[in-house]
C-alpha positions as CSV (number, residue, x, y, z in Angstrom):
1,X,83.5,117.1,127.4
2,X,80.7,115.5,125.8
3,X,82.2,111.7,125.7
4,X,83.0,112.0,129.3
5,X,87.0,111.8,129.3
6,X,87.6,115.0,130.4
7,X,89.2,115.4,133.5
8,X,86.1,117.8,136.0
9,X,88.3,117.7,139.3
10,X,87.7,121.7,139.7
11,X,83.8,122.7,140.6
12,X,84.1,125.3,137.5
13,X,85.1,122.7,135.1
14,X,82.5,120.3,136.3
15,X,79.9,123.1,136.1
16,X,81.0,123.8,132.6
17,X,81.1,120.4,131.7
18,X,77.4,119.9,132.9
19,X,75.9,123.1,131.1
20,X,77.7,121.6,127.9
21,X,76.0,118.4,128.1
22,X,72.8,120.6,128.9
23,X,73.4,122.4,125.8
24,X,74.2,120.0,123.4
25,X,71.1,117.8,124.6
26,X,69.1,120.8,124.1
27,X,70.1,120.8,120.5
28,X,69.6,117.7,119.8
29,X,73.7,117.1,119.2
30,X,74.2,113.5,117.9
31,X,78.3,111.6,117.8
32,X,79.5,111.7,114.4
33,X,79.0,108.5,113.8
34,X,81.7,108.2,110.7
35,X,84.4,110.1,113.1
36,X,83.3,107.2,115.7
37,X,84.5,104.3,113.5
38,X,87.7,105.9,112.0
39,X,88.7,106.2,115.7
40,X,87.4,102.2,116.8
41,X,87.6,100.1,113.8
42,X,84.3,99.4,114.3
43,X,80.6,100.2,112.2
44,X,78.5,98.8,114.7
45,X,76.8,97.0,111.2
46,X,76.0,93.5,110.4
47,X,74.7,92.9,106.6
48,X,72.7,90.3,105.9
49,X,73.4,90.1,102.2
50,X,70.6,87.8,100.3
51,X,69.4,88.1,96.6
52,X,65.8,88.5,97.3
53,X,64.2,86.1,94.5
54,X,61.1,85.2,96.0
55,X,61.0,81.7,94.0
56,X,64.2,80.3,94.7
57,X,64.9,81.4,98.8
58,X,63.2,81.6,102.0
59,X,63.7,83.2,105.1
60,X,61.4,82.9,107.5
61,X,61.0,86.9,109.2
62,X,61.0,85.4,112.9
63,X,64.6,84.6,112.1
64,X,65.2,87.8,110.7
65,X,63.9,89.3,113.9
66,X,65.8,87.2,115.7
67,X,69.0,88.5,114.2
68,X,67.7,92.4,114.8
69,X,67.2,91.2,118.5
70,X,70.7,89.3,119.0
71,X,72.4,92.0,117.3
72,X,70.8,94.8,119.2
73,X,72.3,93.3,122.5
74,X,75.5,94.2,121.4
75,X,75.0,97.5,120.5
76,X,75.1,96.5,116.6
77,X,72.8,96.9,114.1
78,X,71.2,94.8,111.2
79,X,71.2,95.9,107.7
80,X,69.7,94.2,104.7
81,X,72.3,93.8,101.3
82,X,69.5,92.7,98.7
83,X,70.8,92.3,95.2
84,X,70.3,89.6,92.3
85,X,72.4,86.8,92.3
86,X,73.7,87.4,88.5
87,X,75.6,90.3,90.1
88,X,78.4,86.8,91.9
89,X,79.4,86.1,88.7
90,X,81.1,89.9,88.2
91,X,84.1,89.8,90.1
92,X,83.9,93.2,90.9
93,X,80.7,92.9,92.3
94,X,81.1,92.0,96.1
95,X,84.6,94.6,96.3
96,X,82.5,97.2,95.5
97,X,79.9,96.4,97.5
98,X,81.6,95.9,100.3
99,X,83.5,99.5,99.5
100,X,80.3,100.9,99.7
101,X,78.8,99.3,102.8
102,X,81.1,99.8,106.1
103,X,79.9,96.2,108.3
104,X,81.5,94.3,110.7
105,X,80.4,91.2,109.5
106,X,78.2,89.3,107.4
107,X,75.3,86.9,107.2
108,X,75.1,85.3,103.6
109,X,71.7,84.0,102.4
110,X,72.3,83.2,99.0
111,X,71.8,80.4,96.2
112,X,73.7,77.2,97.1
113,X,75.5,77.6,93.5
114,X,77.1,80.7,94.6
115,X,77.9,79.9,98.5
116,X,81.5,78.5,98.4
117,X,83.0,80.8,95.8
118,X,81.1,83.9,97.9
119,X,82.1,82.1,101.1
120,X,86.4,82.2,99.7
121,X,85.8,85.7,99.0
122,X,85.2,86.9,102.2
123,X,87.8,84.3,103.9
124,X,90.6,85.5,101.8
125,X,89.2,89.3,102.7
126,X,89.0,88.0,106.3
127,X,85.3,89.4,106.8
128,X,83.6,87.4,109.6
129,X,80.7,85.5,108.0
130,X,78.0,83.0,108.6
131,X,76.2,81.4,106.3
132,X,72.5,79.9,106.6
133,X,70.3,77.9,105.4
134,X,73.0,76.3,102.7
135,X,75.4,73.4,102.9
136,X,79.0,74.8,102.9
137,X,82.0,72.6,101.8
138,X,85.4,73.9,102.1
């Protein structure tokens, strides 16, 4: 009832269907959000996975907000992945980080030094990615 596939062609079903929607909007009921992506496939999450060290990156925040903006037409959301860049050379690190966050893609800001082993990693895992603000040779 409450995603709308049910089938109301009876007036008492419809009517039931309505005061169910009532109801649950009353209560504040919200989609299980985890249920949601088992069923698609999808998260509705884009990381932007960059290691934060003020001295050696930049990112200028109307870009950032540009990303939130672009995303946010598409239903998707932007999260932030900020860790330190020692963490590439464990290679464990980026499976279990990427165990841990459910995304649909990626946007890598990270130190030139690290960009085309990173970059491999998530071809061979077949996670979309971009990468800015770093020359990337294949």
């Amino acid at each position: 009832v409450l995603n709308g596939k049910n089938k109301e062609n009876r007036p008492a079903i419809a009517a039931r269907s309505q005061r169910i929607r009532q109801l649950a909007e009353q209560m504040g009921y919200r989609p299980n959000v985890a249920a949601r992506s088992m069923l698609t496939g999808r998260f509705g999450l884009v990381s932007l996975l960059t290691c934060g060290v003020f001295d050696k990156e930049w990112f200028p925040r109307p870009l950032l907000h540009g990303l939130h903006d672009a995303l946010a037409e598409h239903d998707t959301r932007l999260v932030v992945n900020e860790f330190r860049e020692e963490g590439l050379d464990d290679p464990e690190f980026l499976p279990q980080l990427f165990r841990e966050s459910a995304v649909d893609g990626l946007i890598l800001h990270i130190n030139q030094y690290y960009v085309d082993r990173v970059a491999s990693f998530f071809r061979d895992e077949r996670l979309p990615h971009v990468t800015v603000n770093a020359n990337h040779h294949r």
